[in-house]
N, C-alpha and C positions, 0 to 999 in steps of 0.2 A: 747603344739603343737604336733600335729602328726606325727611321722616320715617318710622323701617319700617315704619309701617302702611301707609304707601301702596306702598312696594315689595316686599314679602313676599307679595302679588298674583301676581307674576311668577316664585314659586320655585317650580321644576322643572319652567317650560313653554320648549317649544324657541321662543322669539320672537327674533326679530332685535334684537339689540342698537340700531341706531336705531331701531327703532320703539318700543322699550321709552324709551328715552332723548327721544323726542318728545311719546310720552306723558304723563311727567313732566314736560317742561320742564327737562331740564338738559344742560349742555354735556359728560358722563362721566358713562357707567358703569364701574363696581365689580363685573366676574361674579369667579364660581371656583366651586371644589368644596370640601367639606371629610371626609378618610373616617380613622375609628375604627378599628384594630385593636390587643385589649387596651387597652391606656395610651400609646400610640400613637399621632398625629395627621401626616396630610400636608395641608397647604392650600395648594391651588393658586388665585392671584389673578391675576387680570388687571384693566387699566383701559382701557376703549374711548371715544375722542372721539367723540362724538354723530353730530356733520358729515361724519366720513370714515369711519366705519367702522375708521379705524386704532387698531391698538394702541399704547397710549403705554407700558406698563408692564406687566411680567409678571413672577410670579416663584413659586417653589417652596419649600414651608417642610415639616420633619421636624423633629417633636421629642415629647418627651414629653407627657402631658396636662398634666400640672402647669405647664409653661412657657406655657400657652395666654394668658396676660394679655400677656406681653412679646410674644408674636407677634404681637398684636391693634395693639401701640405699634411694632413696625418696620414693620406693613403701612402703619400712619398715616402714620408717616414719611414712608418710600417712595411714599403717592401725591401727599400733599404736595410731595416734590420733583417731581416726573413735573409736576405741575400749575404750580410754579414758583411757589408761595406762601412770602411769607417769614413766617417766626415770630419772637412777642417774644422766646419763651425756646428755645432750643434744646434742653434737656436735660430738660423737664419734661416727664412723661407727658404726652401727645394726649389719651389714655383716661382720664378720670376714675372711678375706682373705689372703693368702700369694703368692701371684702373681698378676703382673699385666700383663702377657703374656696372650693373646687371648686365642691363639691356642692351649700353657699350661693346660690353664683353661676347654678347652672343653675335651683336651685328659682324665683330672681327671674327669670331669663329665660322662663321658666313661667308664672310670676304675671301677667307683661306679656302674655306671649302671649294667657291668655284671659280678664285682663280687655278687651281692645280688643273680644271677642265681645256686649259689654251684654246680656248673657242674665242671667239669676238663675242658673242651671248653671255659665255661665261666671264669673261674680263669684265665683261660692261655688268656687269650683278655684280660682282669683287668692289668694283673701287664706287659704286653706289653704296655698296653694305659698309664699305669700309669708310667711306666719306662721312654716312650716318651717324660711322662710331663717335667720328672723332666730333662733329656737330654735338656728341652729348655729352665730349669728355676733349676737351683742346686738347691736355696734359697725357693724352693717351699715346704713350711713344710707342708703343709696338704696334698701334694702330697706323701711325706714319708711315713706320718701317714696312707695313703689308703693303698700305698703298703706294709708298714709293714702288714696291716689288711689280705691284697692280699695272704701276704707268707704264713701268720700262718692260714687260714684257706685252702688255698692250702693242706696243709700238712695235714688235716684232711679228706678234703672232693674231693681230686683228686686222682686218681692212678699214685703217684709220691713219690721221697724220702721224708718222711716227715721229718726227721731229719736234711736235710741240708735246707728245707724251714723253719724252725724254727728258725736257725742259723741267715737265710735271714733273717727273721720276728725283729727279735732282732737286729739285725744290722741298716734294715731301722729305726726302733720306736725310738733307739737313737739319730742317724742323726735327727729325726724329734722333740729331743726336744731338741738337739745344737740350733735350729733355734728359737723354738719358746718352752719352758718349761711349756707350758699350754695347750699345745694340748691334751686335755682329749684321744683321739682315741691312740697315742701313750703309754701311759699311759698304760691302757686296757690291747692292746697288750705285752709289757711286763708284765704286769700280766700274761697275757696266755703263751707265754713261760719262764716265772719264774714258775707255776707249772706243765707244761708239759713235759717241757723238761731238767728245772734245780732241781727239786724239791726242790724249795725255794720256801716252802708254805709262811713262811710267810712274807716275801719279796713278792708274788706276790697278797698277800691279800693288803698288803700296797697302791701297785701301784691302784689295785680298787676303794678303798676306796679314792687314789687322784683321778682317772678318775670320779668316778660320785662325787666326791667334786663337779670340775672343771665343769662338763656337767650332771647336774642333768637327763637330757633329753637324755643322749646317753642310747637309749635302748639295742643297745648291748655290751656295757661294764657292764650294770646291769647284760644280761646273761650271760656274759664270769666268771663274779663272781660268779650267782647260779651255774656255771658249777664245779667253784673250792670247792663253800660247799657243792653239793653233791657227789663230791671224797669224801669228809673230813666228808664222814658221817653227818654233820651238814645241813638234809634236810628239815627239817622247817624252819632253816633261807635262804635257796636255793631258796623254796618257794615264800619265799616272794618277792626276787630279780627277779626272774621269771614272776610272776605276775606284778610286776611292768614296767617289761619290756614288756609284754603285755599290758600293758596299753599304754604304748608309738608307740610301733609301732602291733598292733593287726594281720596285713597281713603278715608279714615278715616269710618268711619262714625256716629261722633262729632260729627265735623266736617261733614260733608256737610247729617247732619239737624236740625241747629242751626243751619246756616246758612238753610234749611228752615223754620225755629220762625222764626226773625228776621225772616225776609220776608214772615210767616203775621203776625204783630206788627204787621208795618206796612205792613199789607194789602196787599202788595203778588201779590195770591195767583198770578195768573199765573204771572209768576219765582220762587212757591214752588211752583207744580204742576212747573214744570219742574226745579229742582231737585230736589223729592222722585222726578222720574221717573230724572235721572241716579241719584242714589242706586241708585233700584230696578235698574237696570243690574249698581252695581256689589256691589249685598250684597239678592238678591231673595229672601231668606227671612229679611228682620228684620222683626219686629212696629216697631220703631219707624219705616219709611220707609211703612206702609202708616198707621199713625196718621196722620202728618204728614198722608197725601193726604187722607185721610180728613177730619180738620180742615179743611185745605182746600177739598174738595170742599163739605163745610158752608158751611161760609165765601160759596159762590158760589151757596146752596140746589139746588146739583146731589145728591139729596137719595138717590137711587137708588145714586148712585157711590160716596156718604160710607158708608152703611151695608155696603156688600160691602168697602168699604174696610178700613172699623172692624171686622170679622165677622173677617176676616180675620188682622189685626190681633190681635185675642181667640182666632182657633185659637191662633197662634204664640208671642202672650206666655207661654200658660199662668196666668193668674190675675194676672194685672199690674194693680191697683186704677187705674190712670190710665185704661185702655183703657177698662177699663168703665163707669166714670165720662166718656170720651169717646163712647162709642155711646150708650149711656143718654141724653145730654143731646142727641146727632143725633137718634133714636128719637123723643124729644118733640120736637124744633124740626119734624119732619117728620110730627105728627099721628097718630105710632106710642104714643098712649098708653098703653097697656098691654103693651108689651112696655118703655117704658121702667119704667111701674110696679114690672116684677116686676126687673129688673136693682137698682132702688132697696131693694126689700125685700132683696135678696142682701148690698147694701154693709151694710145696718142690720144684717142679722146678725153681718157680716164687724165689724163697729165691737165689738161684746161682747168680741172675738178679740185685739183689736189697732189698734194708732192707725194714724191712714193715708188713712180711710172719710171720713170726714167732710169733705173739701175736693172728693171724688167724687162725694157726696151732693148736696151743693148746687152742683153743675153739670147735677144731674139737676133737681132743685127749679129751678135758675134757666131751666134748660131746658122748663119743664111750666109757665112762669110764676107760680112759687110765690114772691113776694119775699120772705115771712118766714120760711116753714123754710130759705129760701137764709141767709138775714143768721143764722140760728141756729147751722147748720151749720159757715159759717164763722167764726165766736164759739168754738164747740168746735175747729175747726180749729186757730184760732189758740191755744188753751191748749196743744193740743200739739205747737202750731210746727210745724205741719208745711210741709215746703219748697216746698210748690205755692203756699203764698201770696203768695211775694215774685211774681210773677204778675199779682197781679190786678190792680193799674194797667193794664196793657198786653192783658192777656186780653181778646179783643172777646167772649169771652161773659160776660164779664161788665159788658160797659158800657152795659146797661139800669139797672145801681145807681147809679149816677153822682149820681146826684140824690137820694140818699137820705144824709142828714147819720148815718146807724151804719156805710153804708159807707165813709165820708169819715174816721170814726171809727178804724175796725178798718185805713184804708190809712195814718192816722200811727200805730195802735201797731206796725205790720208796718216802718212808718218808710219808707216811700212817698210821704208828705207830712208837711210840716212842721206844727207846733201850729200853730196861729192863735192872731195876736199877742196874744189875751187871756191865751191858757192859758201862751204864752211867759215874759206879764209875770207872771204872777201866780208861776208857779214861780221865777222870778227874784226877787221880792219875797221869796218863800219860804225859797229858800236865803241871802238876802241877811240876813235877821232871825234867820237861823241863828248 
């Protein structure tokens, strides 16, 4: 099954049901209508086979508002039979749910909606809507398991502290498996801040490996894991996890530009220019697909392209500390010193303000070939954790440090590399005479 972000593309355009259905890659669509009056609901469903254009199943439902969750489990049914799948249980809900609050339910349906936007506007509606739910439902685990989702990418993809939405992230994802210890999304997300923020790689490989156990189909717990093996250098198996996730949900824009990031990783820049272009296709006003090209375009010293890329990029985010920290360190690799200059004096001041600056700053330093206010920068980086450093192993801008025994340093306290078997033994000896 396809994930909605990739088919909620297609609401309210008159497309041919195959071509919609090829697009995707699947064998049936799921159209219909659904219309409100009062407390009122009619939902009309159809299922159309891909190959023939035929209908295999249709049907017409009246009821109340309140009955909307049992309508959601006989439509399942019904396509389930149409489709000629057997089930282990027959009598258990299809739909797994943790609320039976209306209003609950619609806040989280909200919440999802505009976190999938990675805007800072949209985060900041997401874990509002999603906060709401749960103010009128505690017991509402899938409601946690959003917002946990809400925090932790907040903290990635907003101009905000990312270290105390981390904190949040982790906080919610537990609350959300007090409630229910199978909620695959909870799971994920402590994966992701177990190696971004705790670096407990692998404690946070663990929890992946229960999330897509439990939800073979969450495409972006498959990403949140190729994100952790291309820290860890293991970018073949990153690969794989990425592509699979593109298979589940192909539009997500999530997905798209991390697949993007992964193939910028391991240089393979061509197949990420072309990636970041489909991207650009399918979401042409996100700051994060013109980063990526941007990056890219660096990357190949096409040096004119990265900067209109990056410019660009910086109209759209609105103040996204990454961005900046990306032109800034193009600006210097391209001899723009003084425009990267004055970007660098903006993050020093933004550092007074707020954690965040300092792993931006020294991509500008490393960019101007400054090696020790780089190794400084990221020293302060690392006291306040912030998430761009599980990174640096794999960041090719940063692999002029390579040969510097404080960067070798700061890559095993970030836990990117192991001790060296002096410091092994001796901690060993350590706690052994304990």
């Amino acid at each position: 099954m396809v994930a909605p972000t990739s088919v909620f593309q297609f609401k309210g355009k008159a497309e041919d049901v195959r071509k919609i259905g090829r697009e995707l890659e699947v064998d049936a669509v799921l159209g219909g209508s659904v219309r409100k009056a009062d407390d009122r609901l009619r939902i009309t469903a159809n299922l159309v086979q891909v190959s023939t254009g035929y209908v295999l199943w249709s049907e017409t439902y009246e009821s109340e508002l309140k009955d909307v969750f049992a309508i959601q489990d006989q439509i399942s049914r019904a396509i389930v039979k149409a489709l000629s799948i057997e089930l282990k249980c027959e009598q258990a809900p299809l739909l797994k749910r943790s609320s039976e609050n209306l209003e609950a339910y619609h806040l989280y349906l909200r919440g999802r909606y505009h976190a999938r936007k990675l805007t800072e506007e949209g985060l900041t509606n997401a874990v509002r809507h999603l906060e709401e739910a749960i103010a009128m439902d505690l017991g509402y685990g899938q409601a946690w398991a959003a917002l946990a989702r809400a925090y932790g990418l907040t903290a990635f993809y907003a101009a905000l502290e990312p270290g105390e939405f981390l904190k949040k992230a982790k906080k919610a994802a537990l609350r959300a498996l007090e409630i229910d210890d199978e909620l695959a999304e909870a799971h994920a997300v402590l994966g992701l801040t177990g190696f971004v923020h705790d670096w407990n790689w692998q404690e946070a490989e663990r929890m992946f490996k229960r999330a897509t156990e439990l939800n073979p189909g969450d495409a972006t717990a498959h990403t949140l894991y190729a994100l952790h093996l291309a820290c860890l250098a293991r970018l073949d198996e990153s690969t794989v996890e990425v592509e699979r996730a593109y298979e589940l949900d192909p539009i997500s824009l999530f997905i798209n530009t991390n697949m993007g990031w992964i193939l910028y990783l391991k240089h393979e820049y061509n197949r990420a220019l072309e990636q970041y272009r489909k991207a650009l296709e399918l979401h042409p006003n996100s700051y994060l697909v013109y980063l990526g090209l941007g990056l890219t375009y660096e990357a190949q010293s096409m040096f004119d392209e990265a900067i209109a890329a990056l410019e660009k990029s910086q109209s759209l985010s609105r103040g996204v500390l990454q961005v900046v920290g990306a032109l800034g360190h193009c600006l210097a690799a391209a001899g723009r010193r003084e425009r990267a200059l004055e970007l660098l004096r903006e993050l020093k001041g933004l550092s007074k303000q707020r954690s965040g600056s300092e792993f931006q700053m020294a991509l500008i330093h490393i960019g101007l070939g400054s090696k020790d206010p780089t190794l400084e920068c990221l020293k302060r980086a690392c006291k306040e954790r912030d998430p761009w450093l599980v990174h640096l192993k794999v960041d090719p801008r940063f692999h002029g440090l390579k040969a510097s025994s404080e960067f070798t340093a700061l890559l095993r306290k970030v836990g990117l590399e192991a001790p060296v078997a002096a410091e092994a033994k001796a901690r060993k000896s350590f706690f052994t005479s304990k």
